[in-house]
C-alpha positions as CSV (number, residue, x, y, z in Angstrom):
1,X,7.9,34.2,-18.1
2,X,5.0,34.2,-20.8
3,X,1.6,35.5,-20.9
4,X,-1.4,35.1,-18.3
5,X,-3.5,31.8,-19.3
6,X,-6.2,30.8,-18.1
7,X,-5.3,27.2,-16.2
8,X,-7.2,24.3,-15.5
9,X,-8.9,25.0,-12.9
10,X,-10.2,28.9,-13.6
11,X,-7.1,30.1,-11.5
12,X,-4.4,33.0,-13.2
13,X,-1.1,31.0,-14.5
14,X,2.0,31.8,-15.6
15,X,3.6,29.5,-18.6
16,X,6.8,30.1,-20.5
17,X,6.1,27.3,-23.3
18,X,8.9,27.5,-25.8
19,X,7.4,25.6,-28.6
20,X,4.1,27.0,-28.8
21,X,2.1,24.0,-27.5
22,X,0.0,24.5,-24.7
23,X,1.8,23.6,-21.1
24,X,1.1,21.1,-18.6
25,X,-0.1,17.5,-19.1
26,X,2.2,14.7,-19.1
27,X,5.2,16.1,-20.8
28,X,4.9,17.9,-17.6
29,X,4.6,15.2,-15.4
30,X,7.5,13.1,-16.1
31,X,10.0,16.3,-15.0
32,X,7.9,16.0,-11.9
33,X,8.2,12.7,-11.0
34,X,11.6,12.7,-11.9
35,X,12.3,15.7,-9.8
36,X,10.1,14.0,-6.7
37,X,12.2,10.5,-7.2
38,X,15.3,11.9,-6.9
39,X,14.3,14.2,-3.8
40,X,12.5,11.2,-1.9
41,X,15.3,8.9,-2.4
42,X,18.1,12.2,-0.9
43,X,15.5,12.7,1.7
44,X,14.6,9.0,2.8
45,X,18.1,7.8,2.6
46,X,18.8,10.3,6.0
47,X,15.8,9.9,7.4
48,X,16.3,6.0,7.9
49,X,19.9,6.5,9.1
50,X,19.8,9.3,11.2
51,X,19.8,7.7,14.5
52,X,22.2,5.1,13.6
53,X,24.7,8.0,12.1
54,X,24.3,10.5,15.6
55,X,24.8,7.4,18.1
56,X,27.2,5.7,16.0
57,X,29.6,8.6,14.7
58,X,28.5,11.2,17.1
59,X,28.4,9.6,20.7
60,X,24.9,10.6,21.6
61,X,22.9,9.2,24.4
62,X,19.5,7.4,23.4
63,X,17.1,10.3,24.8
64,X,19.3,12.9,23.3
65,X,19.4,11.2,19.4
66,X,15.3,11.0,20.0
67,X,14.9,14.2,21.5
68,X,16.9,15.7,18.2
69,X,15.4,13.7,15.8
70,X,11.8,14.5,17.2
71,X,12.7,17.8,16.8
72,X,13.8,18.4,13.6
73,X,11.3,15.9,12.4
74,X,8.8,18.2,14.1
75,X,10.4,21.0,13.0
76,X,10.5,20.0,9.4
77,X,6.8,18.9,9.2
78,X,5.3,22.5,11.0
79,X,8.2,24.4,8.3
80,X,5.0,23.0,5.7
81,X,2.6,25.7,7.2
82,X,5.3,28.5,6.2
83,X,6.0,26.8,2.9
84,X,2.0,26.8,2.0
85,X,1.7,30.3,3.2
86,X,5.0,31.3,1.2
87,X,3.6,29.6,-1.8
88,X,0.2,30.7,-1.5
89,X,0.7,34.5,-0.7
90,X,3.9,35.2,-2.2
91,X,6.5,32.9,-4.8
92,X,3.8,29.8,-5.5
93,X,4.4,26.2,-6.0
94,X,7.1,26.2,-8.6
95,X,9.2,28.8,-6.9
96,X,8.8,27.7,-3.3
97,X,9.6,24.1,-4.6
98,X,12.5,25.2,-6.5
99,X,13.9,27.3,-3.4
100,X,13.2,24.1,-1.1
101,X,14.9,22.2,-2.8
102,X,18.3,24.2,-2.9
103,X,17.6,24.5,0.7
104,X,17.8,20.6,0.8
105,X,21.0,20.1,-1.3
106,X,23.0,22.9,1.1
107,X,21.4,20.5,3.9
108,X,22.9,17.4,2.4
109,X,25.5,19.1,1.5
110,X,26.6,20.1,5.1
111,X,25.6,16.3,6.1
112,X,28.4,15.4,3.9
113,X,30.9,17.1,5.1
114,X,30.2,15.9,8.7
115,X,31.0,12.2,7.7
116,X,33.8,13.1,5.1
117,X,35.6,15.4,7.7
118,X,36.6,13.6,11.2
119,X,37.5,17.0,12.4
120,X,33.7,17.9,12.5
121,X,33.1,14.3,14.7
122,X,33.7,13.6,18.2
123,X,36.7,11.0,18.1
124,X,35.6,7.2,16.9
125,X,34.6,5.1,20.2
126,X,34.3,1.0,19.1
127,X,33.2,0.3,22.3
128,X,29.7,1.4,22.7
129,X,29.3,0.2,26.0
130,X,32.5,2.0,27.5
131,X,32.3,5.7,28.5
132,X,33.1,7.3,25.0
133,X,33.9,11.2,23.7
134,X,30.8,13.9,23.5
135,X,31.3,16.0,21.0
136,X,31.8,19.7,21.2
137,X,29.2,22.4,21.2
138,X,30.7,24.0,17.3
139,X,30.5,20.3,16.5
140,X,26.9,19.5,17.3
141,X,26.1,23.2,15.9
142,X,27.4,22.4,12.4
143,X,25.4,19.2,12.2
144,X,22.1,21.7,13.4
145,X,22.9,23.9,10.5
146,X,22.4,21.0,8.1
147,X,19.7,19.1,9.7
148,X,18.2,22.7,10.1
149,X,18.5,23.9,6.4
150,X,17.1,20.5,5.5
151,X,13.6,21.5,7.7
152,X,13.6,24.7,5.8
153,X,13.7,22.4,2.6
154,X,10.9,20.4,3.6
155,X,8.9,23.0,4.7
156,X,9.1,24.2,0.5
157,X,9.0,20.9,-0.9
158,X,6.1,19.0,1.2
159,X,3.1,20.8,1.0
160,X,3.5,22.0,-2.6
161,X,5.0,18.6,-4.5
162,X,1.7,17.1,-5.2
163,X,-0.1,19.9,-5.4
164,X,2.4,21.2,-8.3
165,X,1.3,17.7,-10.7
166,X,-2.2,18.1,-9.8
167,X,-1.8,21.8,-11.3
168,X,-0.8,20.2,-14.3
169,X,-4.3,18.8,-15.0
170,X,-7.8,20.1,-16.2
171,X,-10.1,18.7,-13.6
172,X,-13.0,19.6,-14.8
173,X,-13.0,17.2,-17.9
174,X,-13.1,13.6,-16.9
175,X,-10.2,13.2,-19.4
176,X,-8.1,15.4,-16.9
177,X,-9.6,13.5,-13.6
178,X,-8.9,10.3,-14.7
179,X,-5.0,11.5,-15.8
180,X,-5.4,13.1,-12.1
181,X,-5.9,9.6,-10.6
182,X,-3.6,8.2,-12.7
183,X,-1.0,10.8,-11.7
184,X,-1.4,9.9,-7.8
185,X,-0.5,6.6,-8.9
186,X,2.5,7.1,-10.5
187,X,3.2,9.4,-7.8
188,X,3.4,6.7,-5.2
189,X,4.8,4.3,-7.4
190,X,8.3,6.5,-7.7
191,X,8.3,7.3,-4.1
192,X,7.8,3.9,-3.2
193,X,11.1,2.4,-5.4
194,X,12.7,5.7,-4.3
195,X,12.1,4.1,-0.9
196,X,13.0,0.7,-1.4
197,X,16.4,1.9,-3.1
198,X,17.1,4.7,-0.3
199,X,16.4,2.0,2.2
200,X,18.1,-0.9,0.8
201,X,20.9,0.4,-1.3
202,X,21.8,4.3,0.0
203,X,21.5,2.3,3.8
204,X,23.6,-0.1,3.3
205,X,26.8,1.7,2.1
206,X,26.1,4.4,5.0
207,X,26.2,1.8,7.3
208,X,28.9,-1.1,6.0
209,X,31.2,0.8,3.5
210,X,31.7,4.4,4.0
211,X,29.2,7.1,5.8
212,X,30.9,9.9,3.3
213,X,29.8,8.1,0.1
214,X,26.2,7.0,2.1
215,X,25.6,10.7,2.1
216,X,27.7,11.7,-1.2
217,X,25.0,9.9,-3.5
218,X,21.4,11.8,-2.0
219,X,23.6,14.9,-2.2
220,X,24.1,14.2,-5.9
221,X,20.5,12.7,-6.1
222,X,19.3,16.3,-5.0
223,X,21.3,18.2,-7.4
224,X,20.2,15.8,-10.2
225,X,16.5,16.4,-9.1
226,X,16.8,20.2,-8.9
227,X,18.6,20.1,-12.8
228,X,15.8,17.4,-14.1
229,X,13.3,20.3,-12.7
230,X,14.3,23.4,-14.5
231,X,14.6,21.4,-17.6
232,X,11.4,20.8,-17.5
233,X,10.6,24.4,-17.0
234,X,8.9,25.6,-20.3
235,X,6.0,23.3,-19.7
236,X,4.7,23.9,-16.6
237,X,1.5,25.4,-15.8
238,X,2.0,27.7,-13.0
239,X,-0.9,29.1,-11.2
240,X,-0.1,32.3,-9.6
241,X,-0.3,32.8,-6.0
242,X,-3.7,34.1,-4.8
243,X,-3.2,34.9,-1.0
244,X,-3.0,32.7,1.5
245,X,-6.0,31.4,3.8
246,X,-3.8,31.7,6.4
247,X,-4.1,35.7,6.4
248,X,-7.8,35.0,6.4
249,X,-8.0,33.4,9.7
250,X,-6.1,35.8,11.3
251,X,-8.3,38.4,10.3
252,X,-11.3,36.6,11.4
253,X,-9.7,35.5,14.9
254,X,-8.6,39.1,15.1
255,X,-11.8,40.5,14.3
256,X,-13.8,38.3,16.4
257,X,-11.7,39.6,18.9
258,X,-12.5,43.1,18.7
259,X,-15.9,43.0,19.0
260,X,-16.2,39.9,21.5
261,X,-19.0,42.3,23.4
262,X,-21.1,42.5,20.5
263,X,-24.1,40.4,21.3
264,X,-25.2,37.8,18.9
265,X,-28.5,35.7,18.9
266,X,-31.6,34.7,17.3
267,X,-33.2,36.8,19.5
268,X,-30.7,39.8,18.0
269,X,-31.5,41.8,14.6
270,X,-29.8,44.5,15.4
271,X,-26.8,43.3,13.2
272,X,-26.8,41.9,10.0
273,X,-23.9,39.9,8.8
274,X,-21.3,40.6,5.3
275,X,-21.5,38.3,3.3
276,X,-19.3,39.3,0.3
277,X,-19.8,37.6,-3.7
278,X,-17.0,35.0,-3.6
279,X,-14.3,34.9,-6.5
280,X,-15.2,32.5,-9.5
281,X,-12.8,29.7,-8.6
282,X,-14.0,29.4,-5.3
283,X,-17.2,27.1,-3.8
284,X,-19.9,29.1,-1.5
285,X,-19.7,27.6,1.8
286,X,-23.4,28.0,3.7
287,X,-23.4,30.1,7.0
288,X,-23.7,27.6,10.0
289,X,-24.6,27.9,13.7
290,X,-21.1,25.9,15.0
291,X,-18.8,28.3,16.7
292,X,-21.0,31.2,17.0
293,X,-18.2,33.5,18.8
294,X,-16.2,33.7,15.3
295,X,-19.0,34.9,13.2
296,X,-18.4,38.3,15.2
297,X,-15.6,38.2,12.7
298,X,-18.5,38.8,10.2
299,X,-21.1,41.5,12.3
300,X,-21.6,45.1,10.5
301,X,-21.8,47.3,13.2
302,X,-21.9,50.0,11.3
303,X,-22.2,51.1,7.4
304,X,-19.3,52.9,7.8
305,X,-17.3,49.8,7.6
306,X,-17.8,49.0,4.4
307,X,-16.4,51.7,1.3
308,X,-17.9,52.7,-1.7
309,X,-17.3,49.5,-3.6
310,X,-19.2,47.9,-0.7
311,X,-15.8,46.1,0.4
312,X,-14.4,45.9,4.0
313,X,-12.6,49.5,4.9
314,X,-10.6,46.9,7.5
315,X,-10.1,43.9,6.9
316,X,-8.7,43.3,10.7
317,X,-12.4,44.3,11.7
318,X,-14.6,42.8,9.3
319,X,-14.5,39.5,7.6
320,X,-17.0,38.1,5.0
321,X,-19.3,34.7,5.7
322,X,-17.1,32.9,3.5
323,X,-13.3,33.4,5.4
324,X,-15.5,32.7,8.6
325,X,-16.8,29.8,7.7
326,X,-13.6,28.6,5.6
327,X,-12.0,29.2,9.5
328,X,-15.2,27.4,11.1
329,X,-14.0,24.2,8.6
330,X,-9.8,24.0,9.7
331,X,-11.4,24.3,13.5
332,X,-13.8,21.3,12.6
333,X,-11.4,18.9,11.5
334,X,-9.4,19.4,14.6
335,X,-11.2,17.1,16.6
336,X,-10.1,13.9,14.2
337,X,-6.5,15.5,13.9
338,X,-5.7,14.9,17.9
339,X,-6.5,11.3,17.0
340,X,-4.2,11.5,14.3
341,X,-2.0,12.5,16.5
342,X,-1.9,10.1,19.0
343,X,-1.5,7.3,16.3
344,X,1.5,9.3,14.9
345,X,3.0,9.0,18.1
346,X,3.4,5.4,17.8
347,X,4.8,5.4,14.6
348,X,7.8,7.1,14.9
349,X,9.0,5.1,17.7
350,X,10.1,2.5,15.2
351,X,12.1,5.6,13.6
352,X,14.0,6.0,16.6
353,X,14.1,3.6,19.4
354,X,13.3,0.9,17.4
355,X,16.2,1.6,15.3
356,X,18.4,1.8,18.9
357,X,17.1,-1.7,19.8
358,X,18.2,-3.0,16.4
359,X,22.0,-1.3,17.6
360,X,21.7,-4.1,20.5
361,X,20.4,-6.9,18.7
362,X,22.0,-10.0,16.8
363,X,21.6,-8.2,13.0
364,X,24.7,-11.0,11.7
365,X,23.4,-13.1,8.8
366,X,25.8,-16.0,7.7
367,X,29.8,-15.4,8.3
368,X,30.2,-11.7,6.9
369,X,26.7,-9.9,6.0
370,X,25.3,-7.2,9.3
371,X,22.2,-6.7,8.3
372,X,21.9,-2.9,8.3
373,X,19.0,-1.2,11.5
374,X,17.5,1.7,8.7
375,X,16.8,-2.1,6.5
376,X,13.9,-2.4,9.4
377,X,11.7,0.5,7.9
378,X,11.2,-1.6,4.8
379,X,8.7,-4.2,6.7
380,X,6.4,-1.3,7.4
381,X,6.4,0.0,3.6
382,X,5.9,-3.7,2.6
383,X,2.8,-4.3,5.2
384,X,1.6,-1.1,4.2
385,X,2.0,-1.9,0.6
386,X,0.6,-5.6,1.0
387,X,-2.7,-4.2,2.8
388,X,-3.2,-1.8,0.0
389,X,-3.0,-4.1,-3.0
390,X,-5.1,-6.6,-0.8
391,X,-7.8,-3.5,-0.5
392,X,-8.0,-2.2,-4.0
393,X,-7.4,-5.4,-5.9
394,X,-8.8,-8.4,-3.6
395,X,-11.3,-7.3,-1.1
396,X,-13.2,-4.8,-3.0
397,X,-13.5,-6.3,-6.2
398,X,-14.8,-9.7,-4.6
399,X,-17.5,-7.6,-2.0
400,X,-18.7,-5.6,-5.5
401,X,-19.0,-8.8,-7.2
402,X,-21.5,-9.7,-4.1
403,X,-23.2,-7.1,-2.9
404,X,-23.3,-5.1,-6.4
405,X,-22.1,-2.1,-5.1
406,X,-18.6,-0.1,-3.8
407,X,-18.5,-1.8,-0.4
408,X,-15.2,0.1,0.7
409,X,-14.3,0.3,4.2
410,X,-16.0,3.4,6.5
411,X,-13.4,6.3,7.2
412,X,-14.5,5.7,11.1
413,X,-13.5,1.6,10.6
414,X,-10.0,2.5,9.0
415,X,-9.0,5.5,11.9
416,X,-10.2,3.2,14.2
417,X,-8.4,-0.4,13.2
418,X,-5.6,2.2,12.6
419,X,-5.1,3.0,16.3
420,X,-5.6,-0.5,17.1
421,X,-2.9,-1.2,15.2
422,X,-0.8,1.1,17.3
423,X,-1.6,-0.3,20.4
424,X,-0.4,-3.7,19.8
425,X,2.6,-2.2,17.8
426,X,3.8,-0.7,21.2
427,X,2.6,-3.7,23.4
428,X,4.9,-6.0,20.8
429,X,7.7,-3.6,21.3
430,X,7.7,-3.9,25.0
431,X,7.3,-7.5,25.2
432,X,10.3,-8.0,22.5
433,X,12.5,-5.3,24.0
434,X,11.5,-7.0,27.8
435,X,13.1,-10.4,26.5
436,X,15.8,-8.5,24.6
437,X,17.1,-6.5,27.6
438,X,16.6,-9.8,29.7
439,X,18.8,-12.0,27.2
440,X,21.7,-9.1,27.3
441,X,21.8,-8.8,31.3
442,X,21.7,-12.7,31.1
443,X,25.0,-13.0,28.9
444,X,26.5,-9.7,30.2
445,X,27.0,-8.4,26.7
446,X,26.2,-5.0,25.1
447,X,24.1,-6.6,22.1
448,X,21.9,-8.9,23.2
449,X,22.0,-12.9,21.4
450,X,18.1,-12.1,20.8
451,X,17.6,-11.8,16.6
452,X,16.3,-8.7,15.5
453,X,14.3,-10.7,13.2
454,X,11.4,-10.1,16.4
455,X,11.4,-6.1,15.8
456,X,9.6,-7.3,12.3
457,X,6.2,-7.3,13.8
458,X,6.2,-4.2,16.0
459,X,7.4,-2.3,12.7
460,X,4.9,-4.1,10.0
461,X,2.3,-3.1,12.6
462,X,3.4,0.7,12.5
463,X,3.2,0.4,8.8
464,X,-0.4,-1.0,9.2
465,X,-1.5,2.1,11.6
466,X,0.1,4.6,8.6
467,X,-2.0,2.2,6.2
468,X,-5.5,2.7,8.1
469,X,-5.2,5.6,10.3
470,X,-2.9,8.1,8.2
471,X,-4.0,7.6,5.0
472,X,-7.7,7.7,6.2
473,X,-7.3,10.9,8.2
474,X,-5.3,12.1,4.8
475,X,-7.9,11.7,3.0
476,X,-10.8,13.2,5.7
477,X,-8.7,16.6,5.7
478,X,-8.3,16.7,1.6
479,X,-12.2,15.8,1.4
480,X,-13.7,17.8,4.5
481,X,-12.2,21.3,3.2
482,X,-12.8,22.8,-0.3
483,X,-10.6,22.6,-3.4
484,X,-9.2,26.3,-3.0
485,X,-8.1,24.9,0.6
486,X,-6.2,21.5,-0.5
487,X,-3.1,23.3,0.4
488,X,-4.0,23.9,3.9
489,X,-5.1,20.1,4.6
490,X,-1.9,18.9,3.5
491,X,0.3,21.4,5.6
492,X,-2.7,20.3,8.7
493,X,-1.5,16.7,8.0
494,X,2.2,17.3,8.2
495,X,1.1,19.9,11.3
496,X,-0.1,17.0,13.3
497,X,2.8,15.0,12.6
498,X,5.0,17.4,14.1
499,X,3.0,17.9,17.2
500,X,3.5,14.5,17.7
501,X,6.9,14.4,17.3
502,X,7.2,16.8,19.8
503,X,5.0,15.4,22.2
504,X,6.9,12.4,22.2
505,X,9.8,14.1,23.0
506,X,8.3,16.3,25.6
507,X,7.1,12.7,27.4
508,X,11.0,10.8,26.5
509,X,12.4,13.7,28.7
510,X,9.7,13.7,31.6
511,X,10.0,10.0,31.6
512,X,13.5,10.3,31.9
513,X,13.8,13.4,34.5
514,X,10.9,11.2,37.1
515,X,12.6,7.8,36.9
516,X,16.4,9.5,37.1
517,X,15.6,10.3,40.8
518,X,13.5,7.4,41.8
519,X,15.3,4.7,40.5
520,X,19.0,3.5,40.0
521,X,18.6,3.9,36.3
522,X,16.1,6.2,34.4
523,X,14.0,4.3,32.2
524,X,15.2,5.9,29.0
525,X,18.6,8.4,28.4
526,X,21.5,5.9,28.7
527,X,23.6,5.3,26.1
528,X,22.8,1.5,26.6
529,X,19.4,0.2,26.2
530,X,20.3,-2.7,28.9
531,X,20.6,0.1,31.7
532,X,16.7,1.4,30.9
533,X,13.5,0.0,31.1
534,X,12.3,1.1,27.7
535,X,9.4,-1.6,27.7
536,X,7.4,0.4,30.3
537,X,7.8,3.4,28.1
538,X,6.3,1.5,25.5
539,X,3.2,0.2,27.6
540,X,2.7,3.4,28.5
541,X,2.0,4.7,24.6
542,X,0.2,1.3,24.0
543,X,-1.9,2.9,27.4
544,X,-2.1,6.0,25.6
545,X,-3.5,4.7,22.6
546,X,-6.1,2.7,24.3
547,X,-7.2,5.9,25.4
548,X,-7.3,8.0,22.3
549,X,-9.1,4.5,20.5
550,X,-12.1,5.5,23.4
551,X,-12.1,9.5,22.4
552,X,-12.3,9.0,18.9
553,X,-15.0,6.4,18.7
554,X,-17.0,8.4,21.5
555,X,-16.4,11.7,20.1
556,X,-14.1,12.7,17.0
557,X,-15.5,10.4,14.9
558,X,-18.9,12.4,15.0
559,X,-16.6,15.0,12.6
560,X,-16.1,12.4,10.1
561,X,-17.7,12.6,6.8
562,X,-20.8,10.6,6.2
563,X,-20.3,7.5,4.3
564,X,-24.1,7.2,3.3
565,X,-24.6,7.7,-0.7
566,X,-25.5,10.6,-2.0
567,X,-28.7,8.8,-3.7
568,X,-30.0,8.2,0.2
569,X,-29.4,11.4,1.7
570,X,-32.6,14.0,2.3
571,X,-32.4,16.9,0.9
572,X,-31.8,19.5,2.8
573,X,-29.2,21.7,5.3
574,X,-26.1,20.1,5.2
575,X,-25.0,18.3,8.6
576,X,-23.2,21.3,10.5
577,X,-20.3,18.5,11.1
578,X,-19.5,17.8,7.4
579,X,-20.9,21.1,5.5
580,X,-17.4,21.4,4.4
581,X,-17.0,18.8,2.3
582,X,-16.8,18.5,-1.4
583,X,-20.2,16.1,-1.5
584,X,-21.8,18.7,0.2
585,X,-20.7,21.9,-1.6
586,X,-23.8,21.3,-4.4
587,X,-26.0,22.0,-1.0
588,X,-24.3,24.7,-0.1
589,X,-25.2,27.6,-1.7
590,X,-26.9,30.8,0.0
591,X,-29.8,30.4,1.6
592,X,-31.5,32.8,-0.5
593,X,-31.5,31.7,-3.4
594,X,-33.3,34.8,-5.6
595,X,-29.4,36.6,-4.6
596,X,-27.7,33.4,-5.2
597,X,-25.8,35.1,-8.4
598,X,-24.9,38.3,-7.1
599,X,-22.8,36.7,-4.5
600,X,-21.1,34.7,-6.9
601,X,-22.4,31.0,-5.9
């Protein structure tokens, strides 16, 4: 590697430029989008097809291809934690993403060789109604090992892919914010025909030629991205890794800890409070009064704490202002992230059981073509897409030409049309699968006459609650913590997606264990969809969601940023809620401002 730089964004870099120019920009880029293109479309391609591939090739039960898939969906999206902490702490972004993406070839890798060797599959059953082979325990282990190495993947490539272009930029010219911007909009724009092509082409041959070559090409789409990135290796910037937050709030929930019987009041003065000069890169966050009980973290006791250099002797019982308050903003976007995760909860049931109720439904088109079930995700990406280009190029420019000014829709409005959204999502699956499950016990058939052209609305409204809810909360945990913490919201953001996968599976297999013993058939588990009563299951998330639309409008959404303009707010302390966020930071330096520059503000 070459010489320290100085990067962008006042951080320590690493850059092994052969040619002498300076690193980063767009030569940069387009090895990045490349790499990301080629990884989205390996990764997508499985993710549409997994359900159809485990019931289809492997003999699973419905509750059991859910429960796994919940899993390792959850499992992949909490691996993003480790992979930010890895990156930040230890290897950083073009390391971690290099090592996660290995990870995800020997995942696709061992995916392949499932489909291509039978001996790794139960034996074939063509009747999926009939009583057909399970596989063995080795069996369903090998197919772990893959699905598990590609979690460890994701867990490197997810919370450090965008975060590696926006590296690539100087962000504090506008010439570098506006290639930024430009930059998140080529980013989508790759991962959105990586999409269509995983979920159109890649599906397709999985699911009407041959499983072996389905999984053959993201296999080779992997290795092609991991070669297209170490070309491009002599002109990245590459910002060293500077410890990880993470460390931080264990110190500060540890310390807190330990002196939980130290008093602290107004009425107090016993106790002062460190509060340490902040490095150059990072923003000063103001002390508030919001959960008191951590800024223990932060109470000298004694001067024997500190050392000669006036630093912490332990860093396990003293923290600074700054890593409790940086803790004090992850615990205040928590609030709006239990939202999130109710509204999650709806969206991937189009990922599994409405792919199983595609299984059962008329999918012939003319005399030969079966239309494929993974084909289904595309209406959510479309909606989604649809609503966007209606946002940015329809509804905003004709409210500015109005009113005069940015009239864009309120973070509160978008979370909360977003959860609407999911409620009738799940009351439109129940009423389709209701007349679907009617229509197959009518004609005594496994698949049901009923087209599966009626799953279209249930999934183009899940697209529509991604479209408001998750990009909305997205963006509230990007703007509500500071730069130096982008890393974090994005790992947050794939955190709550994994609780919800998991809390969906948790509630599948209590459904399931109830109704087994009180009725003839559970509502969900069987193989066959005609046997369960999957339609209540749905009411109750649409029930669910009712009830997560009444706690964020009556409470979460008091966390939300402000959407007042800067020009009409007093000046003034911060609001406690939102002192986090980057329109604040200007008002958040010390309080006392004659000390402002030693501590670094």
């Amino acid at each position: 590697m070459g010489e320290e730089k100085t990067s962008p964004s006042s951080f320590s870099v690493h850059s092994s430029s052969r040619d002498g120019k300076k690193p980063g920009g767009w030569k940069s880029i387009k090895y990045i989008l490349g790499n990301e293109s080629f990884e989205k479309l390996a990764s997508m391609s499985l993710i549409a097809n997994i359900v159809m591939y485990m019931s289809t090739k492997y003999n699973l039960s419905g509750i059991f291809v859910v429960t796994v898939v919940n899993v390792w969906s959850g499992f992949s999206n909490v691996s993003s934690l480790a992979g930010a902490f890895v990156s930040d702490a230890y290897l950083g972004k073009f390391k971690t993403l290099l090592f996660g993406s290995i990870f995800s070839l020997l995942g696709m890798a061992t995916m392949t060789l499932t489909a291509a060797i039978p001996a790794l599959r139960p034996s074939s059953c063509n009747d999926q109604s009939a009583a057909c082979s399970e596989p063995e325990k080795w069996q369903l282990a090998f197919l772990f090992v893959g699905l598990s190495l590609l979690s460890i993947g994701a867990g490197g490539i997810r919370p450090c892919n965008i975060a590696f272009g926006a590296d690539q930029f100087d962000t504090r010219t506008e010439k570098g914010k506006a290639q930024l911007e430009s930059f998140f909009n080529w980013w989508y724009f790759t991962f959105t025909i990586a999409l269509v092509i995983a979920l159109t082409g890649v599906v397709y041959i999985q699911t009407n030629v041959s499983w072996p070559i389905g999984f053959a090409i993201p296999t080779a789409c992997l290795l092609l991205s991991i070669t297209i990135f170490l070309i491009g290796n002599h002109t990245y910037i590459k910002i060293k890794p500077q410890g990880s937050i993470f460390s931080d709030i264990l110190r500060v929930i540890v310390a807190a800890c330990r002196k939980h019987s130290v008093s602290i009041g107004p009425g107090n003065e016993d106790y002062s409070l460190y509060d340490s000069p902040v490095e150059e890169f990072e923003f000063k966050l103001s002390h508030t009064d919001r959960f008191r009980f951590l800024d223990k973290a932060a109470i000298l006791t004694s001067p024997n704490e500190l050392n000669n250099q006036g630093k912490p002797k332990n860093n396990w019982k003293l923290c600074s202002l700054q890593q409790v308050e940086q803790f004090k903003c992850l615990v205040a976007v928590l609030p709006v992230g239990i939202s999130g995760i109710g509204a999650f909860m709806a969206m991937d049931q189009t990922n599994t059981f409405g792919v199983l109720q595609a299984i059962q439904m008329k999918r012939k088109i003319g005399s030969n073509f079966l239309f494929p079930p993974g084909w289904l995700n595309i209406s959510s990406m479309i909606s989604l897409s649809i609503w966007i280009y209606t946002y940015e190029r329809i509804y905003l420019p004709i409210a500015r030409k109005r009113s005069g000014k940015e009239k864009r829709l309120t973070m509160k409005l978008r979370i909360q049309i977003g959860i609407v959204m999911s409620i009738l999502a799940m009351i439109v699956g129940g009423i389709v699968e209701r007349h679907r499950r009617y229509s197959a016990l009518k004609e005594d058939s496994f698949v049901s006459p009923a087209s599966f052209a009626l799953l279209f609305p249930q999934f183009c409204l899940s697209g529509l609650t991604e479209a408001f809810a998750a990009v909305a909360i997205m963006e509230f945990f990007t703007m509500q913590l500071t730069e130096n913490m982008r890393t974090v919201a994005g790992a947050m953001f794939f955190l709550c997606l994994s609780i919800s996968s998991y809390i969906g599976s948790l509630l599948v297999n209590i459904i399931h264990k109830i109704t087994e013993k009180t009725g003839r058939y559970p509502w969900l588990g069987s193989r066959d969809l005609n046997h369960n009563k999957l339609d209540y299951y749905y009411f109750i998330l649409a029930a669910f969601a009712f009830l997560n639309l009444i706690y964020f409008t009556f409470f979460a959404s008091h966390y939300l940023l402000s959407s007042t303009p800067e020009s009409e707010k007093t000046e003034g302390k911060p609001d406690e809620l939102v002192a986090c966020n980057s329109r604040n930071l200007c008002r958040t330096l010390p309080v006392d401002e004659e000390n402002a520059g030693l501590n670094g503000a």
